[in-house]
C-alpha positions as CSV (number, residue, x, y, z in Angstrom):
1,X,47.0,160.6,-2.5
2,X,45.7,163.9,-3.4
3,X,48.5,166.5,-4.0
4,X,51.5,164.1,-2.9
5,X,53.6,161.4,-3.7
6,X,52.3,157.8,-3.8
7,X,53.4,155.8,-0.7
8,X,53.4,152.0,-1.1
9,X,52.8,150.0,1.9
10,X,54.6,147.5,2.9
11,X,52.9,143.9,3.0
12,X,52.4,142.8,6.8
13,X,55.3,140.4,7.9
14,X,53.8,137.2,8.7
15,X,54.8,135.2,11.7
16,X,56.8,132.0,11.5
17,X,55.0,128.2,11.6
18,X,54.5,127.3,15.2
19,X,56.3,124.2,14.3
20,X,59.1,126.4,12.8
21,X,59.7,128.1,16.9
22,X,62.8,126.4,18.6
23,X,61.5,125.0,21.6
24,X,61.8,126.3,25.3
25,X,64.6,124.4,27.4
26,X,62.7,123.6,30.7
27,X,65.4,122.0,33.6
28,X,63.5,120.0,35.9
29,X,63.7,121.1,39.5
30,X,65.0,117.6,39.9
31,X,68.3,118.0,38.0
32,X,68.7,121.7,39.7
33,X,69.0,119.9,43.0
34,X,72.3,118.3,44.5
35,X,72.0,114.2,45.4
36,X,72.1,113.9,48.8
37,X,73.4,115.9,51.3
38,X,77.1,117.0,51.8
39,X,78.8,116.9,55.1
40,X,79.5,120.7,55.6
41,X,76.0,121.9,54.3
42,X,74.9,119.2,57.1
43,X,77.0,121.0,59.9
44,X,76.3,124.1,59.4
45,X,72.4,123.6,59.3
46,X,72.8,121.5,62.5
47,X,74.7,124.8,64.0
48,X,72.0,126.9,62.2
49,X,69.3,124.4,63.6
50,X,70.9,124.6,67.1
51,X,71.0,127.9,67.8
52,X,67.0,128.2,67.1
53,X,66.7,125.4,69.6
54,X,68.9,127.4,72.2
55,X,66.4,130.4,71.1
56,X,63.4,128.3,71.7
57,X,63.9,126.9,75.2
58,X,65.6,130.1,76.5
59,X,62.4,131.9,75.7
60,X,59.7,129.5,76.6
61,X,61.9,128.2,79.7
62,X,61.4,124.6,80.6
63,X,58.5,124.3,77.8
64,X,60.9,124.0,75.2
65,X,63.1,121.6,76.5
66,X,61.3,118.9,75.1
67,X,61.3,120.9,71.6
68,X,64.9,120.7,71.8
69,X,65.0,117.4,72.4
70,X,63.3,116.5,69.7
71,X,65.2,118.7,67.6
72,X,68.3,117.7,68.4
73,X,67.0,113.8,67.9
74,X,66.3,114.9,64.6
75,X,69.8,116.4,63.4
76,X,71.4,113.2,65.0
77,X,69.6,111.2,62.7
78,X,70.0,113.4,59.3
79,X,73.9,113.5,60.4
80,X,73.7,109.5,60.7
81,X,72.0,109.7,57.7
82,X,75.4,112.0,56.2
83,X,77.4,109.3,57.5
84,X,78.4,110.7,61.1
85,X,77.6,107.0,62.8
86,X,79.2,104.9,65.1
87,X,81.2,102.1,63.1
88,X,84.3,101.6,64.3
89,X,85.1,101.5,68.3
90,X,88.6,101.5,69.5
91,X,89.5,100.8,73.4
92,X,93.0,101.8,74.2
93,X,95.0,101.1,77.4
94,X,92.9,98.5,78.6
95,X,93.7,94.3,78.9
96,X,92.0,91.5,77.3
97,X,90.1,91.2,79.9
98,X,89.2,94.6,80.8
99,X,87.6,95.3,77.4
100,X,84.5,92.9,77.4
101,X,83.4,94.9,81.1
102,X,84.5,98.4,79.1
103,X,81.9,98.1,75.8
104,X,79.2,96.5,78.6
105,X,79.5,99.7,80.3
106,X,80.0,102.0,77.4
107,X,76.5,100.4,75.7
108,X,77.0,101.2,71.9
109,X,76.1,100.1,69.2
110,X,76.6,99.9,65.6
111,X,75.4,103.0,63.1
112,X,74.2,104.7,66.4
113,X,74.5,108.8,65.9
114,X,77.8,110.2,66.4
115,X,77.6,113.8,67.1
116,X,74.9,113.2,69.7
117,X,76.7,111.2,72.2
118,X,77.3,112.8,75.2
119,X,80.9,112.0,75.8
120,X,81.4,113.0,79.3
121,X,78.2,110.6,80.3
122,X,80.2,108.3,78.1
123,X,83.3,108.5,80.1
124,X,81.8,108.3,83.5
125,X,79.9,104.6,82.8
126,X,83.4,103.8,81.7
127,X,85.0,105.2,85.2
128,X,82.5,103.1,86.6
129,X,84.3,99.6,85.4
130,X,86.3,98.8,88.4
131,X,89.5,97.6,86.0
132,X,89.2,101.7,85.4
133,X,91.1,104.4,87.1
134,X,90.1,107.2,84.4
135,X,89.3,107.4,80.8
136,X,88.9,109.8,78.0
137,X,86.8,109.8,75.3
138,X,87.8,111.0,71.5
139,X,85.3,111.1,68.7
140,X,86.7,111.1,65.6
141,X,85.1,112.1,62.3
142,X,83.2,110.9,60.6
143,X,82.6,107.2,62.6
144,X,85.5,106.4,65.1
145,X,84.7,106.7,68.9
146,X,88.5,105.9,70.9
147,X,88.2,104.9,74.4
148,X,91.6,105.6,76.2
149,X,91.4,104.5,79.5
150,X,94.2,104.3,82.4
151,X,93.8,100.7,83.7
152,X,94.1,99.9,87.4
153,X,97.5,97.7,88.6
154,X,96.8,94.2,89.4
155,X,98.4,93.9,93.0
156,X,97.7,91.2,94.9
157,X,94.7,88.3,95.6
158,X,93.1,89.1,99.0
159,X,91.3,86.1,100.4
160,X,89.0,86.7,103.5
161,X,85.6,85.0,104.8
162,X,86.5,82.1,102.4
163,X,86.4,84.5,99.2
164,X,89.0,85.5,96.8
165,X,89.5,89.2,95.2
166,X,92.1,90.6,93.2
167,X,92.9,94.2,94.7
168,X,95.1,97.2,93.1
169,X,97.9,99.1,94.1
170,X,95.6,100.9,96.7
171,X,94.2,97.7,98.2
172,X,90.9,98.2,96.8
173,X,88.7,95.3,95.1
174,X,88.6,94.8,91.4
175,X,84.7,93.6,91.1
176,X,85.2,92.4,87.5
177,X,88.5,90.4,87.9
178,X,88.1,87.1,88.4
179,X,90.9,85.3,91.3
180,X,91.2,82.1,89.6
181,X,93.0,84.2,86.3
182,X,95.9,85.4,88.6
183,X,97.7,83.0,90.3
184,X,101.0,84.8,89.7
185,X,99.8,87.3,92.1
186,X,101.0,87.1,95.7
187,X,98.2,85.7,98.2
188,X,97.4,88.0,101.4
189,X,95.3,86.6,103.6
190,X,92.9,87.9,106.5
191,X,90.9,90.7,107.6
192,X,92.2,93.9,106.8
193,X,94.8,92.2,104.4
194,X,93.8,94.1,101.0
195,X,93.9,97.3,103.5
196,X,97.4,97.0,104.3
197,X,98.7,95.0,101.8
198,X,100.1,97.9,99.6
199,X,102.0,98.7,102.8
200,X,104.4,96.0,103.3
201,X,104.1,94.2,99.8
202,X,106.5,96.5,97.8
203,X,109.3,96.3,101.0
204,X,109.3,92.2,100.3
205,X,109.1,92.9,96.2
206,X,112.8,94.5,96.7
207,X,113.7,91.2,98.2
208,X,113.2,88.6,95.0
209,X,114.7,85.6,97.3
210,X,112.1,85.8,99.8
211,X,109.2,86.9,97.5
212,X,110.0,83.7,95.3
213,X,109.7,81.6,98.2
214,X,106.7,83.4,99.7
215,X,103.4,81.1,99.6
216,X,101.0,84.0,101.2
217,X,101.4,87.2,103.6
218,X,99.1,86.3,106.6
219,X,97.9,89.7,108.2
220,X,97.3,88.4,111.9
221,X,94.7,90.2,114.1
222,X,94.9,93.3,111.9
223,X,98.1,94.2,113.4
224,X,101.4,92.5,112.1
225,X,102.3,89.9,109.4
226,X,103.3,86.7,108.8
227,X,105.1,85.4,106.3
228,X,104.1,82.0,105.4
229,X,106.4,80.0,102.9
230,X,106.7,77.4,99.9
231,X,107.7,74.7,102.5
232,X,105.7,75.3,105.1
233,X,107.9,77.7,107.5
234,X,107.0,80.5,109.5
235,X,108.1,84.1,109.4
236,X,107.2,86.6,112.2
237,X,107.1,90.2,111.4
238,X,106.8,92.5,114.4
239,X,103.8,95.6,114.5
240,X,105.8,97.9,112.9
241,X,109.5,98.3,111.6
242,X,109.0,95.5,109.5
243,X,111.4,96.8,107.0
244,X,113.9,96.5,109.7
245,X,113.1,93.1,110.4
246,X,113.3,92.2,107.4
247,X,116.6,93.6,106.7
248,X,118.2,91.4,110.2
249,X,116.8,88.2,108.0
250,X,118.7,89.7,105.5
251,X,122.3,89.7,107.1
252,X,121.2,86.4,109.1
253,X,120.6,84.5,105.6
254,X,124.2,86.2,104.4
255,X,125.5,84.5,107.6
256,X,124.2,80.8,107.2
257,X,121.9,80.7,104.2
258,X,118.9,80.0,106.3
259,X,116.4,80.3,103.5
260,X,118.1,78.1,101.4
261,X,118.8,75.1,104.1
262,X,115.4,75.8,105.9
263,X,113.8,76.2,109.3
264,X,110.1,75.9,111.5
265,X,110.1,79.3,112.0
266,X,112.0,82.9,112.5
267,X,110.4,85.2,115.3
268,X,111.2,89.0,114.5
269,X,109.0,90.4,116.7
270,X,111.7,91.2,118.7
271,X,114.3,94.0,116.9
272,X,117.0,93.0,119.7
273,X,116.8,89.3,119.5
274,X,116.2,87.0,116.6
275,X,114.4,83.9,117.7
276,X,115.1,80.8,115.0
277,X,113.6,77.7,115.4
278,X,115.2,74.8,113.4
279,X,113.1,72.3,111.7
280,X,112.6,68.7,113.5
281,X,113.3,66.2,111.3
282,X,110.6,63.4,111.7
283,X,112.2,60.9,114.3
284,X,113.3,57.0,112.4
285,X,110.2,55.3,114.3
286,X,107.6,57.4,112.7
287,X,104.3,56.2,110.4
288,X,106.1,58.0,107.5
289,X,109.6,56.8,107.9
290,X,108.3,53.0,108.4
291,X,106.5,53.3,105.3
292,X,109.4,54.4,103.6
């Protein structure tokens, strides 16, 4: 340069080999993503998902009920697909032979959605099941459904019109019980039997002598009872009173064991006068004593 000092330049820097760059790390959108889909993300995008629904069909009225529907179809099934399904089912409280007419009525069914059931629909086809006096339903996370039900007490077997029924504590028919199963039960007999039977049956229960030797309580033109025994004797209660009554049998068996050594038949219709019939032996000339 003219006048100044000389100034070398400086050779231009050269860029590295393309094959001497360290290559860009690049994660796939794959690995960035979580498998599946965990249980509390799940719930609260149903609740998230819910509240649009509740958003929808309170501003397009009964238009977007169906919308809902289908919405709420839809998080059933990706909550079933979490693992909120039906797999185990427990019925509590209920007999052998209650629980066959319980899951009939109940209609589930394995891996169906959890979270959608409507548990108080659930409850009332179970209050339906005549062994049933109540029920409550409990889901439990993440796939147990308990039943707990309050099972109606077995009272007696009402026959009437040539037809059996087993009937509770309040004299109403069990549909779903079969009369053949309970022959332990006492036997009542006649119309208007299974009505009254809760009445009276509980005043002979305190009396286990006479209930043991009971064969069936005989309700007689739907206004008294008779008590019809193992060997074939007769016991008259009046129209009302009959605790009474049964209390003079009482102190007249304490007398001279009448149950024990037997009779045709005891009349206490009457409170002031016990009627006793004593039973005829079969006289010597008889069919059955010549065959003897």
């Amino acid at each position: 340069m003219r006048g100044g000092s000389r100034v070398q330049a400086k050779p231009p820097v050269k860029a590295p080999p393309k094959a001497a760059r360290a290559p860009a790390r690049r994660t796939s959108r794959a690995a960035r993503e979580p498998h599946g889909l965990s249980p509390k993300l799940a719930l609260a995008g149903a609740v998230a998902v819910l509240a649009l629904a509740l958003g929808v069909t309170l501003a397009t009225g009964h238009r977007g009920q169906q919308l809902a529907a289908n919405i709420g179809g839809a998080i059933d099934n990706r909550f079933a697909a979490a693992g909120f399904r039906v797999r185990h089912v427990e019925v509590q409280g209920a007999s052998p032979m209650a629980r066959a007419d319980i899951a009939r009525a109940a209609g589930l069914y394995q891996d169906q959605p959890l979270l959608g059931l409507d548990l108080g629909a659930l409850r009332r086809h179970v209050e339906q099941v005549g062994w049933v006096k109540e029920a409550r339903i409990v889901r439990l996370l993440p796939d147990t459904l308990v039943v707990v039900v309050a099972e109606r007490h077995q009272l007696a077997v009402w026959q009437h019109a040539g037809r059996q029924h087993v009937i509770d504590e309040h004299g109403q028919v069990i549909p779903e019980a079969d009369a053949r199963r309970f022959t332990a039960l006492p036997l009542v007999v006649g119309e208007g039997g299974a009505e009254h039977a809760p009445e009276i049956l509980p005043v002979i229960a305190q009396r286990p002598k006479l209930m043991s030797r009971m064969d069936a309580l005989v309700r007689v033109d739907d206004r008294r009872w008779d008590l019809r025994m193992k060997d074939g004797s007769l016991i008259q209660l009046p129209a009302s009173g009959e605790e009474e009554a049964l209390m003079q049998l009482e102190r007249l068996d304490q007398r001279s064991r009448i149950l024990e050594l037997g009779f045709d038949r005891i009349d206490l219709r009457n409170p002031d006068v016990v009627a006793v019939r004593p039973r005829q032996n079969p006289p010597l000339s008889s069919p059955a004593a010549a065959g003897a």
